[in-house]
C-alpha positions in Angstrom: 33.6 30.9 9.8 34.2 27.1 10.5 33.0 27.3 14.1 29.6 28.8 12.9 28.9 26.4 10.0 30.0 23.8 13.1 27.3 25.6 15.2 24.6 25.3 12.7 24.8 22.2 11.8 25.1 21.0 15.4 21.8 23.1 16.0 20.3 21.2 13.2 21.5 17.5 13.9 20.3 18.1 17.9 16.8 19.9 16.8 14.7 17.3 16.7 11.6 19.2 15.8 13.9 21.1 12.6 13.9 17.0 12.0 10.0 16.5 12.3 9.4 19.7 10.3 11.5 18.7 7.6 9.5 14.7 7.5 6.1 16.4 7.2 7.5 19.3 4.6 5.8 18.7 1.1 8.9 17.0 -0.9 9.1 17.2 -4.8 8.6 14.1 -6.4 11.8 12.5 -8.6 9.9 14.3 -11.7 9.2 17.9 -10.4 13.0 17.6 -9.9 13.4 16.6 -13.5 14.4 13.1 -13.4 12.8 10.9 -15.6 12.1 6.8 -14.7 11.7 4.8 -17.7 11.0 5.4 -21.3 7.4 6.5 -21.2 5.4 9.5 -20.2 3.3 9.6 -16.5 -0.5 10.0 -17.0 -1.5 13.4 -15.4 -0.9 12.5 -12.1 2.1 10.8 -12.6 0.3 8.4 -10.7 -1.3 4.3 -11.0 -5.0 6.0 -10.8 -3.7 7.9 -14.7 -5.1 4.6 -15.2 -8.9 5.0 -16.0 -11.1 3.2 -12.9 -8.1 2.3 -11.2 -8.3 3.2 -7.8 -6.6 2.9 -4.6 -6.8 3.9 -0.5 -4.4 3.4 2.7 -5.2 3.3 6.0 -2.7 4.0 8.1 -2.2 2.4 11.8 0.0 4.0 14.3 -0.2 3.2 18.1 2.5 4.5 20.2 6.1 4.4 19.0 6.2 0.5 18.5 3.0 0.3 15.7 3.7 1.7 12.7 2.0 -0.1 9.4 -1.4 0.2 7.3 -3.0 -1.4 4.4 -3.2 -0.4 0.8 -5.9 -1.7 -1.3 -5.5 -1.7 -5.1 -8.9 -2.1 -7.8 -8.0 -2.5 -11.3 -11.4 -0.8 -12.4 -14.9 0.0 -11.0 -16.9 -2.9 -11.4 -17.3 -6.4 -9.4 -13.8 -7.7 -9.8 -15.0 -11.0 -9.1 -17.7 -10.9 -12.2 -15.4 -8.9 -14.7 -11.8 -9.9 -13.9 -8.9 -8.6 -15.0 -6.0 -10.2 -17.2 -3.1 -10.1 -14.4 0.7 -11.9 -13.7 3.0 -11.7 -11.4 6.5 -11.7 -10.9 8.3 -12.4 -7.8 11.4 -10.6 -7.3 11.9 -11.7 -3.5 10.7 -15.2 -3.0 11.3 -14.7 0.7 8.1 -12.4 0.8 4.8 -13.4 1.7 2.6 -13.1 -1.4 -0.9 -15.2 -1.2 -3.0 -15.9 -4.0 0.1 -15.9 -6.2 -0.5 -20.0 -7.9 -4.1 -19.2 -9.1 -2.9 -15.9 -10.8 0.1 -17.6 -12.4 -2.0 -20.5 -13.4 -5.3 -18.7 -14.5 -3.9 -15.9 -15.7 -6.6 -13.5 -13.9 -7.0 -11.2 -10.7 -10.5 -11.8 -8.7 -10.3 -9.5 -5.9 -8.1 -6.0 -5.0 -4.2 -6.2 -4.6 -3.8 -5.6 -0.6 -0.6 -4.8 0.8 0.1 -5.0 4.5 2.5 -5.6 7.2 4.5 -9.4 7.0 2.8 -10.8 10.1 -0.9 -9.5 8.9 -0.9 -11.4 5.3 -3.7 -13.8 6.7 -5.7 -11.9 8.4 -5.9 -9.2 5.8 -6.9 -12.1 3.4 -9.7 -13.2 5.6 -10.6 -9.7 6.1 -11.2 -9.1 2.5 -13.0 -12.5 1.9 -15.5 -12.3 4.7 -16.3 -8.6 3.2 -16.1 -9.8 -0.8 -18.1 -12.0 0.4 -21.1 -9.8 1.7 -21.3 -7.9 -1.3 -24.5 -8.3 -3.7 -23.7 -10.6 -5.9 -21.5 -12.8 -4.5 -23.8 -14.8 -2.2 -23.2 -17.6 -4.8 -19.6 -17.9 -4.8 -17.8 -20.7 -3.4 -14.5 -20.0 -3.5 -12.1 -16.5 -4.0 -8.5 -15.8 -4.4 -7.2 -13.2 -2.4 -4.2 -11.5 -3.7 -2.4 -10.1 -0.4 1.5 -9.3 -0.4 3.5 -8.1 2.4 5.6 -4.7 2.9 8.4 -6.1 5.5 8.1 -3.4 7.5 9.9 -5.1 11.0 12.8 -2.4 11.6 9.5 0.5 12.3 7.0 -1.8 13.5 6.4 -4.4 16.0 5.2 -7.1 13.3 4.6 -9.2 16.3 1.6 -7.6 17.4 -0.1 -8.2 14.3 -2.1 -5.0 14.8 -4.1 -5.1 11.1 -7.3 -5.8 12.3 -10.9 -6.2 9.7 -11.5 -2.6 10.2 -8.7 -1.4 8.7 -8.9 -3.8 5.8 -12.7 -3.2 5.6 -12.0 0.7 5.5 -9.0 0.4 3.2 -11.4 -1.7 0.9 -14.5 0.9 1.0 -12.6 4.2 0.4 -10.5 3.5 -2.4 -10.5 6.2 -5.0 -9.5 7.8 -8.0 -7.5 10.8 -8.8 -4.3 11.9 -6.8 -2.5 9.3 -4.3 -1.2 9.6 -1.2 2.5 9.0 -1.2 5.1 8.5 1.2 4.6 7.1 4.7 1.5 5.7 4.4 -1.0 2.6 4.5 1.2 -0.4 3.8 4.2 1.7 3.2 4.0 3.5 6.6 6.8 1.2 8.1 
């Protein structure tokens, strides 16, 4: 009896495609399995669009084995952030993180653009992606200044954060199919490394 449970879960720890099967397998959520986070009931979707106009998108970037991150874009509601912003704070739990836009929240007390998140190495350039594109919208050919609210998701142990591979595509895409309704989870946009 011992040498076949030994057998089978050799046959398991050695298969890697019982491994890649098992990653792309639909996995209950910490609800479905009846554990309950905090004091207060989940929307519907048990998800940050329960929220009414908030929506979100990722996209993902994977090149090879050594390029493995995204972008997540975050709107607090449906209109021109910029012209109808939002009451917002933050607090940093991790003041090693890169987190722009962070002083003009704290001291204004107001979000102006989406919440991206992206890889550590990619703050900037997902900021000046998102500006140069804010910035094209009607309606903003006045503005003179924005404050781009970009954090980072360290994700250096999956990805080679050297590369720097977020590019303005994937910030412009991240920023132009953001939804409502249900959300992807798990490994992807700025969560994929």
């Amino acid at each position: 009896m011992h040498k076949l449970f030994f057998a089978i879960c050799l046959f398991y720890l050695l298969n890697p495609q019982h491994v890649v099967a098992k990653q792309d397998a639909a996995r209950p959520r910490a609800r479905d399995l009846g554990i309950q986070v905090g004091i207060f009931r989940p929307g519907p979707l048990n998800a940050i669009t329960d929220v009414a106009g908030v929506r979100i998108s990722h996209v993902t970037v994977k090149e090879g084995t050594s390029v493995n991150t995204g972008v997540t874009a975050i709107y607090p509601h449906t209109g021109s952030i910029y012209h109808e912003r939002v009451p917002a704070a933050i607090h940093v739990g991790n003041g090693y993180g890169k987190l722009l836009g962070v002083t003009q929240v704290k001291e204004l007390g107001e979000l102006e653009t989406p919440i991206l998140l992206t890889c550590t190495l990619c703050v900037w350039r997902a900021a000046d992606a998102m500006i140069e594109w804010l910035l094209e919208q009607p309606g903003m050919e006045n503005v003179q200044s924005l404050n781009a609210v970009v954090g980072e998701t360290n994700d250096g142990g999956l990805n080679d954060i050297r590369k720097r591979p977020i590019k303005p595509e994937h910030v412009r895409q991240a920023l132009m199919t953001a939804k409502s309704g249900p959300v992807q989870e798990g490994s992807v946009g700025a969560g994929r490394g």
